[in-house]
N, C-alpha and C positions, 0 to 999 in steps of 0.2 A: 793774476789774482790767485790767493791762497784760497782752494775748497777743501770744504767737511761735508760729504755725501754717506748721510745713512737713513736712517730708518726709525722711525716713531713708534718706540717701544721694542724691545726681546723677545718677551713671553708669547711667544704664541705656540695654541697645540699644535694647530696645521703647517707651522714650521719643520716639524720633525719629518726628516726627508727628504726638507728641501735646502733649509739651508744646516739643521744640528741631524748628523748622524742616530741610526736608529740606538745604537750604544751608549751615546754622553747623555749623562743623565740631566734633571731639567737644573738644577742645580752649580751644573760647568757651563751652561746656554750661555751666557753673559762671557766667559775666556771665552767660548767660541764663537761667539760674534764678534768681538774684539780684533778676533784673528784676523778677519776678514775684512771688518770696518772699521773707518778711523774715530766714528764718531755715531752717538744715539743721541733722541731726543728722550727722555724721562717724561713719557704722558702718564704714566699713572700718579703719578706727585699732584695731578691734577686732582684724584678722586682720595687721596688720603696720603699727607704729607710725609713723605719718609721720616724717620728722626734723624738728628746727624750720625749717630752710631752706623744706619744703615749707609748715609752718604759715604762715611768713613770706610767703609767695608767695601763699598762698589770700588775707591779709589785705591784701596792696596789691592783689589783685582784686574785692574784697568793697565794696560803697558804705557808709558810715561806720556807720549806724544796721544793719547786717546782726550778727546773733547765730549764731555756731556752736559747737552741744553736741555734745562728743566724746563717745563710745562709747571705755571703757577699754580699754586691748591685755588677749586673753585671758593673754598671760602674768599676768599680776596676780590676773582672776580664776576662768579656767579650769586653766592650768598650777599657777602655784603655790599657789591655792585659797584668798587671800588669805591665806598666812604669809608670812612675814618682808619685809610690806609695803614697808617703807620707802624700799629701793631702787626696786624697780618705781614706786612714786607718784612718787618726787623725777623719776624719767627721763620716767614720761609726762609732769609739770606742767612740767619744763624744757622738753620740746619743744611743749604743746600753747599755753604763754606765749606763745609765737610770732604769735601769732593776736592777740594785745597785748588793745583794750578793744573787740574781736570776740567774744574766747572767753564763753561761757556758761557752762552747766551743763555737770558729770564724771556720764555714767553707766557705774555698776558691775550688769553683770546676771550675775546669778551662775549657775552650771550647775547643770540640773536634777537632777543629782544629790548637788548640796553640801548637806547637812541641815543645821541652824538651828545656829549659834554663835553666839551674844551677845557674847562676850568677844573671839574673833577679829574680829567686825566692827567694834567697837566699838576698835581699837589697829590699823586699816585705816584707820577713815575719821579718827583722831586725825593719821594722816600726811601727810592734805591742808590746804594754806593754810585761815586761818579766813576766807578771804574769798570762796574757790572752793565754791561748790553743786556737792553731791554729792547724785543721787538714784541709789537701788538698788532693781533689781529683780531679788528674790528668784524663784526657781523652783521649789521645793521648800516642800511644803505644813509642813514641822516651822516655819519660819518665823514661821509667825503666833499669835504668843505678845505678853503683855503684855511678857517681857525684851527680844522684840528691839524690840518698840514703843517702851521708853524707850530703849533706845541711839538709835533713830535721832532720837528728839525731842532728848534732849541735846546730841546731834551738829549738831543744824540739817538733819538731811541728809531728804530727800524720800522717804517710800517711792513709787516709781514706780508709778502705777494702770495697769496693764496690761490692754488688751482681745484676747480671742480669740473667733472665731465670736461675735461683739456679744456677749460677757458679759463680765464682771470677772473677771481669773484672777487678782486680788488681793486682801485685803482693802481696804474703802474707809477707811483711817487719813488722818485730816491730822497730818501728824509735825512740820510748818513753815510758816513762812509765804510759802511759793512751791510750785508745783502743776509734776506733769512727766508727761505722759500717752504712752502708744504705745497704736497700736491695730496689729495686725498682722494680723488677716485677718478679714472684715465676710463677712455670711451672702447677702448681693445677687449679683443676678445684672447683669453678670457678673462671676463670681469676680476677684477676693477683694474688691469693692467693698464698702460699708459703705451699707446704703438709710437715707432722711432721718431716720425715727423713729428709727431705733437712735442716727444722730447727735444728734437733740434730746434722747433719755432722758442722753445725758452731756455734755451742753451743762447742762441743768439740775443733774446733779449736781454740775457743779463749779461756777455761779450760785451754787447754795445753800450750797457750803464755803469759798469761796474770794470775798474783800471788793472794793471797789473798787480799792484800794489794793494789792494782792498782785499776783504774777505768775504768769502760766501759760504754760509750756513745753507744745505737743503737738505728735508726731510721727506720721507717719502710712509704717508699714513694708510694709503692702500693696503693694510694686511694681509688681509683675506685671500687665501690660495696662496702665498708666500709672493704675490705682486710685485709686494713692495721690495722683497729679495733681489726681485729680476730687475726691476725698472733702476734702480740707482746704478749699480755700473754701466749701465749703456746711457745714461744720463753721464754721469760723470767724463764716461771715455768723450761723450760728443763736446761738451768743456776743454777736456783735453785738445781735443783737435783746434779746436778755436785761441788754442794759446796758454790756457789756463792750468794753472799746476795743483794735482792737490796735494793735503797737506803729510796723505800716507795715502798710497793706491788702494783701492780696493780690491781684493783679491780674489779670483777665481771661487765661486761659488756652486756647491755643487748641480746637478740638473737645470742646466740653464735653460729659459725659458727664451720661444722666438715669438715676442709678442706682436 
Protein backbone atom coordinates (compact mmCIF):
# COMPACT_ATOMS: atom_id res chain seq x y z
CA UNK A 1 0.00 0.00 0.00
CA UNK A 2 0.90 3.61 -0.75
CA UNK A 3 0.93 5.89 2.72
CA UNK A 4 0.38 9.68 3.42
CA UNK A 5 1.20 10.08 7.24
CA UNK A 6 0.95 13.67 8.66
CA UNK A 7 -0.51 15.77 10.69
CA UNK A 8 -3.89 17.81 11.13
CA UNK A 9 -2.88 21.33 10.69
CA UNK A 10 0.92 23.36 10.71
CA UNK A 11 0.23 26.33 12.82
CA UNK A 12 0.78 25.54 16.04
CA UNK A 13 2.68 27.90 18.73
CA UNK A 14 3.96 24.88 20.77
CA UNK A 15 5.55 23.52 17.70
CA UNK A 16 8.39 25.88 17.76
CA UNK A 17 11.09 23.57 19.24
CA UNK A 18 9.80 20.76 18.42
CA UNK A 19 9.26 20.23 15.15
CA UNK A 20 10.18 24.48 13.32
CA UNK A 21 13.48 25.79 14.75
CA UNK A 22 13.53 28.71 17.02
CA UNK A 23 14.86 30.84 13.80
CA UNK A 24 12.23 30.18 10.84
CA UNK A 25 9.84 32.43 11.12
CA UNK A 26 5.95 31.36 11.29
CA UNK A 27 5.65 32.37 7.95
CA UNK A 28 8.34 29.44 6.29
CA UNK A 29 6.31 26.80 8.99
CA UNK A 30 4.48 25.16 6.00
CA UNK A 31 8.34 24.57 3.66
CA UNK A 32 9.30 23.30 6.86
CA UNK A 33 6.86 20.83 7.54
CA UNK A 34 6.97 19.97 4.04
CA UNK A 35 10.48 19.04 4.43
CA UNK A 36 9.65 16.58 6.73
CA UNK A 37 6.15 15.41 5.80
CA UNK A 38 4.76 14.18 2.74
CA UNK A 39 1.50 15.17 3.49
CA UNK A 40 -1.24 17.69 5.75
CA UNK A 41 -4.65 17.69 6.46
CA UNK A 42 -6.11 21.48 6.08
CA UNK A 43 -8.44 21.69 9.38
CA UNK A 44 -8.73 25.14 9.53
CA UNK A 45 -10.81 25.30 5.93
CA UNK A 46 -13.01 23.89 8.46
CA UNK A 47 -13.68 27.16 10.55
CA UNK A 48 -13.29 29.61 7.39
CA UNK A 49 -12.80 28.43 3.85
CA UNK A 50 -9.48 29.55 2.25
CA UNK A 51 -10.15 31.44 -1.05
CA UNK A 52 -8.47 29.82 -3.98
CA UNK A 53 -5.74 32.47 -4.14
CA UNK A 54 -4.78 31.07 -0.74
CA UNK A 55 -5.13 27.25 -2.22
CA UNK A 56 -3.03 28.57 -5.04
CA UNK A 57 -0.19 29.82 -2.94
CA UNK A 58 0.04 26.76 -0.55
CA UNK A 59 0.50 24.80 -4.03
CA UNK A 60 3.47 26.75 -5.49
CA UNK A 61 4.90 26.28 -1.90
CA UNK A 62 4.39 22.52 -1.58
CA UNK A 63 7.38 20.22 -3.40
CA UNK A 64 5.48 18.46 -6.20
CA UNK A 65 4.95 14.80 -4.61
CA UNK A 66 3.36 16.76 -1.34
CA UNK A 67 -0.69 15.69 -0.69
CA UNK A 68 -3.21 18.06 0.94
CA UNK A 69 -6.54 16.76 2.47
CA UNK A 70 -9.10 19.50 3.25
CA UNK A 71 -11.26 19.40 6.21
CA UNK A 72 -14.82 20.67 4.66
CA UNK A 73 -15.99 24.33 5.84
CA UNK A 74 -18.49 23.70 8.85
CA UNK A 75 -20.86 25.67 6.75
CA UNK A 76 -21.77 22.46 4.70
CA UNK A 77 -21.58 20.38 7.57
CA UNK A 78 -22.25 21.88 10.74
CA UNK A 79 -24.40 24.94 9.61
CA UNK A 80 -26.35 23.74 6.99
CA UNK A 81 -26.28 19.99 8.19
CA UNK A 82 -25.74 18.85 4.83
CA UNK A 83 -29.03 20.25 3.06
CA UNK A 84 -29.17 21.87 0.08
CA UNK A 85 -25.45 20.65 -0.69
CA UNK A 86 -24.90 21.83 -3.80
CA UNK A 87 -23.76 25.09 -3.47
CA UNK A 88 -21.63 24.74 -0.34
CA UNK A 89 -19.63 21.58 -2.40
CA UNK A 90 -19.37 23.46 -5.89
CA UNK A 91 -17.71 26.75 -3.60
CA UNK A 92 -15.54 24.54 -1.41
CA UNK A 93 -14.27 22.27 -4.74
CA UNK A 94 -13.83 25.69 -6.76
CA UNK A 95 -11.46 26.98 -4.13
CA UNK A 96 -9.87 23.91 -2.77
CA UNK A 97 -8.96 23.06 -6.95
CA UNK A 98 -6.52 25.53 -6.28
CA UNK A 99 -4.09 23.25 -4.79
CA UNK A 100 -4.16 21.66 -8.67
CA UNK A 101 -2.55 17.82 -8.51
CA UNK A 102 -1.73 18.54 -4.51
CA UNK A 103 -5.25 18.29 -3.49
CA UNK A 104 -6.21 14.85 -1.98
CA UNK A 105 -8.87 13.60 -0.07
CA UNK A 106 -12.48 16.02 1.10
CA UNK A 107 -13.21 15.35 4.68
CA UNK A 108 -16.78 15.74 5.88
CA UNK A 109 -17.06 15.15 9.79
CA UNK A 110 -20.33 15.53 10.78
CA UNK A 111 -21.54 17.03 14.29
CA UNK A 112 -22.05 15.01 16.96
CA UNK A 113 -25.39 15.77 17.15
CA UNK A 114 -26.43 15.05 13.40
CA UNK A 115 -28.31 11.51 13.80
CA UNK A 116 -27.88 9.01 10.72
CA UNK A 117 -29.55 10.12 7.21
CA UNK A 118 -28.87 7.92 4.40
CA UNK A 119 -30.65 9.80 1.81
CA UNK A 120 -29.25 13.32 2.88
CA UNK A 121 -25.72 11.86 2.76
CA UNK A 122 -26.10 9.93 -0.07
CA UNK A 123 -27.46 13.61 -2.52
CA UNK A 124 -24.20 15.39 -0.44
CA UNK A 125 -21.48 13.28 -1.45
CA UNK A 126 -23.51 12.87 -5.15
CA UNK A 127 -22.27 16.72 -5.32
CA UNK A 128 -18.60 15.97 -5.39
CA UNK A 129 -16.54 15.33 -8.61
CA UNK A 130 -16.38 11.50 -9.26
CA UNK A 131 -12.73 11.88 -9.15
CA UNK A 132 -12.46 13.80 -5.72
CA UNK A 133 -12.12 11.09 -2.41
CA UNK A 134 -14.62 11.96 -0.06
CA UNK A 135 -14.16 10.27 3.35
CA UNK A 136 -16.75 10.92 6.36
CA UNK A 137 -16.67 10.85 9.69
CA UNK A 138 -19.67 10.44 11.28
CA UNK A 139 -20.21 11.29 15.20
CA UNK A 140 -23.24 10.13 16.16
CA UNK A 141 -23.74 6.57 17.04
CA UNK A 142 -27.58 6.21 14.69
CA UNK A 143 -24.86 6.03 11.87
CA UNK A 144 -23.75 2.69 12.06
CA UNK A 145 -26.32 0.89 10.19
CA UNK A 146 -26.02 -1.47 7.08
CA UNK A 147 -28.10 1.84 4.96
CA UNK A 148 -25.45 4.19 5.59
CA UNK A 149 -22.91 1.49 4.89
CA UNK A 150 -24.13 1.10 1.15
CA UNK A 151 -24.46 4.67 0.56
CA UNK A 152 -21.09 5.25 1.29
CA UNK A 153 -19.76 1.91 -0.67
CA UNK A 154 -21.87 3.23 -3.73
CA UNK A 155 -20.45 6.65 -3.29
CA UNK A 156 -16.62 5.30 -3.32
CA UNK A 157 -16.43 7.55 -0.31
CA UNK A 158 -14.31 6.22 2.93
CA UNK A 159 -15.88 5.85 6.18
CA UNK A 160 -13.12 7.72 8.24
CA UNK A 161 -11.74 5.09 11.02
CA UNK A 162 -11.49 7.45 13.90
CA UNK A 163 -9.31 6.92 17.12
CA UNK A 164 -10.05 8.41 20.57
CA UNK A 165 -8.24 7.61 23.97
CA UNK A 166 -6.49 4.33 21.55
CA UNK A 167 -9.83 2.87 20.74
CA UNK A 168 -12.09 3.14 17.60
CA UNK A 169 -14.93 5.52 17.94
CA UNK A 170 -15.99 4.09 14.67
CA UNK A 171 -17.03 1.06 13.15
CA UNK A 172 -14.16 -0.87 11.34
CA UNK A 173 -16.13 -0.87 7.64
CA UNK A 174 -13.85 -0.92 4.41
CA UNK A 175 -16.43 1.15 2.27
CA UNK A 176 -13.52 1.72 -0.64
CA UNK A 177 -10.56 1.02 -1.87
CA UNK A 178 -8.49 3.77 -0.15
CA UNK A 179 -8.10 4.10 3.77
CA UNK A 180 -8.36 7.67 5.76
CA UNK A 181 -7.42 7.48 9.52
CA UNK A 182 -7.37 10.47 12.45
CA UNK A 183 -6.39 9.59 15.69
CA UNK A 184 -7.00 12.55 17.93
CA UNK A 185 -6.07 11.84 21.43
CA UNK A 186 -3.59 8.60 22.47
CA UNK A 187 -3.75 7.36 26.33
CA UNK A 188 0.45 7.89 26.76
CA UNK A 189 2.15 9.89 28.79
CA UNK A 190 2.62 12.74 27.88
CA UNK A 191 -0.88 13.67 26.91
CA UNK A 192 -2.34 13.24 24.39
CA UNK A 193 0.62 11.07 22.93
CA UNK A 194 -0.27 7.80 21.30
CA UNK A 195 2.31 4.81 23.13
CA UNK A 196 3.84 2.16 20.36
CA UNK A 197 1.41 -0.79 21.08
CA UNK A 198 -1.55 1.19 20.62
CA UNK A 199 0.24 2.42 17.30
CA UNK A 200 1.01 -1.27 16.13
CA UNK A 201 -2.59 -2.76 17.07
CA UNK A 202 -3.72 -0.22 13.94
CA UNK A 203 -0.76 -0.46 11.93
CA UNK A 204 -1.94 -4.18 11.68
CA UNK A 205 -5.52 -3.44 11.34
CA UNK A 206 -5.09 -1.63 8.45
CA UNK A 207 -2.15 -4.45 6.96
CA UNK A 208 -4.82 -6.79 7.11
CA UNK A 209 -7.79 -4.52 5.31
CA UNK A 210 -6.18 -2.58 3.07
CA UNK A 211 -3.67 -4.39 -0.23
CA UNK A 212 -0.57 -3.61 -1.67
CA UNK A 213 -1.90 -1.70 -4.12
CA UNK A 214 -4.46 0.72 -2.14
CA UNK A 215 -3.93 3.95 -0.40
CA UNK A 216 -3.76 5.17 2.97
CA UNK A 217 -4.42 8.59 4.29
CA UNK A 218 -3.52 9.20 8.22
CA UNK A 219 -3.65 12.03 10.27
CA UNK A 220 -2.57 12.50 13.48
CA UNK A 221 -4.78 15.71 15.33
CA UNK A 222 -3.22 15.16 18.73
CA UNK A 223 -1.47 18.70 18.77
CA UNK A 224 -0.79 19.62 21.77
CA UNK A 225 2.81 19.35 23.07
CA UNK A 226 3.81 18.69 19.37
CA UNK A 227 2.30 14.83 19.84
CA UNK A 228 1.13 14.64 16.90
CA UNK A 229 4.96 15.36 15.65
CA UNK A 230 6.09 12.36 17.48
CA UNK A 231 3.34 9.86 16.90
CA UNK A 232 3.30 9.84 12.97
CA UNK A 233 6.87 8.46 12.26
CA UNK A 234 6.68 5.77 14.56
CA UNK A 235 3.28 5.12 13.08
CA UNK A 236 4.34 5.24 9.81
CA UNK A 237 7.87 3.23 10.41
CA UNK A 238 5.58 0.27 12.09
CA UNK A 239 3.51 0.27 8.38
CA UNK A 240 6.58 0.16 7.03
CA UNK A 241 7.58 -2.88 8.75
CA UNK A 242 4.36 -4.70 7.74
CA UNK A 243 5.21 -4.26 4.04
CA UNK A 244 3.73 -1.04 3.41
CA UNK A 245 5.56 1.83 1.28
CA UNK A 246 5.09 5.33 1.85
CA UNK A 247 4.59 7.77 -0.60
CA UNK A 248 7.70 10.09 0.60
CA UNK A 249 9.50 9.09 4.10
CA UNK A 250 9.01 11.04 6.77
CA UNK A 251 12.02 12.40 7.88
CA UNK A 252 13.98 12.85 10.95
CA UNK A 253 12.30 15.32 13.12
CA UNK A 254 13.86 17.28 15.51
CA UNK A 255 13.78 16.25 19.61
CA UNK A 256 12.17 13.07 19.20
CA UNK A 257 9.85 12.08 21.73
CA UNK A 258 9.94 8.20 23.55
CA UNK A 259 6.42 8.04 24.08
Amino acid sequence: MTLYVGTSGWQYKDWRGVLYPAGVPVRRWLEEYAAHFPTVEINNAFYRLPTRENFEAWRDRLPADFVVAVKASRYLTHIKRLKDPEEPVERLMSHAEGLGPRLGPVLLQLPPTLKADPALLDVCLACFPRSTRVAVEPRHESWWTPEVREVLETRHAALCWADARARPATPLWRTTDWAYVRFHEGRAQPWPNYGRQSLKTWADRITRTWSADEDVYAYFNNDPNGAAVHNAPVFESLLRRNGAEPQRRISAVPNPAQP
